[in-house]
N, C-alpha and C positions, 0 to 999 in steps of 0.2 A: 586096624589103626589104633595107636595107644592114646586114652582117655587122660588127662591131668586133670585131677580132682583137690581141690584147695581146702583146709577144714580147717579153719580158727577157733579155736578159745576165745572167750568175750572177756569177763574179767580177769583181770591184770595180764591181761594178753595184748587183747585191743584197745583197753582203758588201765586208767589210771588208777584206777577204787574199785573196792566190790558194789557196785549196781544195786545188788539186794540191799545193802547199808542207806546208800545214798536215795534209793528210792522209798524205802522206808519215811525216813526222816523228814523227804521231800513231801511225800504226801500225810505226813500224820502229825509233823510238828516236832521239835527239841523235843520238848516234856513228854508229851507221851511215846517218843521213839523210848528217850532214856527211861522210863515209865517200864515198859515192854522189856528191853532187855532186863531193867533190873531186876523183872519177876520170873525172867525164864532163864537168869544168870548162871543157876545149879545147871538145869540140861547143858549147858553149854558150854560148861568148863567140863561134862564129863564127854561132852562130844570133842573137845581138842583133848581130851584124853583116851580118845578111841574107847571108849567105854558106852558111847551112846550115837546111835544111826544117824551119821548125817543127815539125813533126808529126812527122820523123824522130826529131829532141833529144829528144823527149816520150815518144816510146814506146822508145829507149834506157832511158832513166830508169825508166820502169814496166816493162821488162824485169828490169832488174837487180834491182829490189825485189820486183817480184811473181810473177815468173814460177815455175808448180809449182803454186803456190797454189789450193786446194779455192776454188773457187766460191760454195760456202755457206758458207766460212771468211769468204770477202774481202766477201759481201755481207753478213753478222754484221757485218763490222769495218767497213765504213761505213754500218751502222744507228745503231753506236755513237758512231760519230764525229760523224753529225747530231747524236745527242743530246745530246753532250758540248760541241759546238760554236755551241747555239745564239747566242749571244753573238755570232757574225759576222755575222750577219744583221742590215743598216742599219736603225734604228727607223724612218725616213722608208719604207722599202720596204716594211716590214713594215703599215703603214698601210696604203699603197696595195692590196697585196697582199688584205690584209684587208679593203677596199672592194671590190675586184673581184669575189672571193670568194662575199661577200656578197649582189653583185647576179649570180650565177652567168653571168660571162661567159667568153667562150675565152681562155683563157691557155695559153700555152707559153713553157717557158725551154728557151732557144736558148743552149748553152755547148761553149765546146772542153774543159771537163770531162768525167770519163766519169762516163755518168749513175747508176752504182748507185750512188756517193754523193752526188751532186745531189739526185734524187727523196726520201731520207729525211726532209731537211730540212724537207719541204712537206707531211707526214703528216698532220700536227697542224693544221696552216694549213687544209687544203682538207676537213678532220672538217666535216659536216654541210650542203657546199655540193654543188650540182649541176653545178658547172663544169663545162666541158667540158676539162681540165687535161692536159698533156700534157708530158713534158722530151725535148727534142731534143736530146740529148747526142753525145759519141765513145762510140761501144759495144766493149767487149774481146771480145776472142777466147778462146771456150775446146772445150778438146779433150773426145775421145769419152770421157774417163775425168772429165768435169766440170772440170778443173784450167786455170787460166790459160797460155796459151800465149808471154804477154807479146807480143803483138801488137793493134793492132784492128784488131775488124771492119769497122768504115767508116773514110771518113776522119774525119781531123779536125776536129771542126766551129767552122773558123774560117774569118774572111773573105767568102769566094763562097761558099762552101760551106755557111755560114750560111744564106744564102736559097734555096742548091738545095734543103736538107734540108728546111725549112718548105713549100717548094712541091710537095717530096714526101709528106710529114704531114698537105696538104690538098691534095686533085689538084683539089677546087673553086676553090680559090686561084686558081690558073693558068688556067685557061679563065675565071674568072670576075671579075675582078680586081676591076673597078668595082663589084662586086657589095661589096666587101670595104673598111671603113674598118680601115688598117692601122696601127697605135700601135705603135714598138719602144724599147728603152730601153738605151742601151750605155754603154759608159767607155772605150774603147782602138780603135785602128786595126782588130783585129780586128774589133768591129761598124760602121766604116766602110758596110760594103756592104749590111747590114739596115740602119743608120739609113737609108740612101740609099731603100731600095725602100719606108720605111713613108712614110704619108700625113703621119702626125706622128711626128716621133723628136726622142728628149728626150737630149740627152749629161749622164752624171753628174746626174742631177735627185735623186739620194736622199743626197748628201755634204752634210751637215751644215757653212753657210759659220763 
């Protein structure tokens, strides 16, 4: 029997803005967002220059802001930010999402966001379905005393590393592949390599022409 497996991209997929910006700013203020960027403004002109690890520029940035930080402070503050935020969330996605849902199929969202503010946003969404729902996110690091270390724990889930992670999330996947109709949904070079691997991959299908 053939499995249909759903894989979304979060930003600019499913939303309207990059999440990491907008969370940023949400929890730390104008000033000291713009603060932050301005001081790590070098790494990050040479990371849109492919000159410097995206993943490195990203967890500089979430160092500087988050690091120290209780655990169940930073997961309160991106409960709140889902809530605050729903508004990002594309009406065309939110459909589909709501169809899926509906007919309780596998869905996972595949983002180089870290997922303790990803997952919030979907609370409400996935209330009274049997999905099988899952977020493949970049997960943080945190120490013996519960506090953020400002590191993560995996890599960052962009790219390859996109469809390592899913094939790690279903080890049926991999052995079984054909067994598997695979649907992905992206908007940037980063899902490049999951649209590639799914059977059908939609680019930008939820932008409003």
């Amino acid at each position: 029997m053939m499995r249909r497996l759903y894989l979304f991209d979060f930003d600019g997929t499913l939303t309207s803005a990059d999440t990491l910006l907008c969370f940023i700013r949400y929890a730390c203020g104008k000033w000291r967002f713009v603060l932050g960027f301005a001081l790590f403004s070098p790494i990050l002109v040479l990371m849109k220059l492919h000159l410097y690890a995206n993943w490195r520029a990203k967890q500089h940035l979430f160092s500087w802001y988050f690091r120290g930080m209780k655990l169940t402070e930073f997961d309160d503050l991106c409960r709140r930010f889902a809530a605050d935020n729903k508004h990002l969330m594309r009406p065309l996605a939110l459909e589909k999402l709501h169809e899926l849902f509906t007919r309780n199929c596998i869905v996972a969202i595949v983002s180089a966001s870290i997922d303790n503010w990803v997952r919030p946003f979907f609370y409400q969404l996935i209330v009274g379905s049997c999905s099988d729902f899952r977020v493949i996110g970049t997960k943080v690091e945190v120490d013996d005393d519960g506090l953020l270390t400002g590191r993560f724990l995996t890599n960052n889930c962009y790219g390859a590393e996109k469809v390592r992670r899913v094939l790690a999330e279903y080890p049926d996947l991999a052995g079984n592949r054909s067994s598997y109709i695979v649907e992905a949904y992206g908007d940037s070079r980063g899902d490049r390599e999951l649209l590639a691997f799914a059977d059908n991959a939609f680019y930008r299908p939820f932008v409003e022409r």
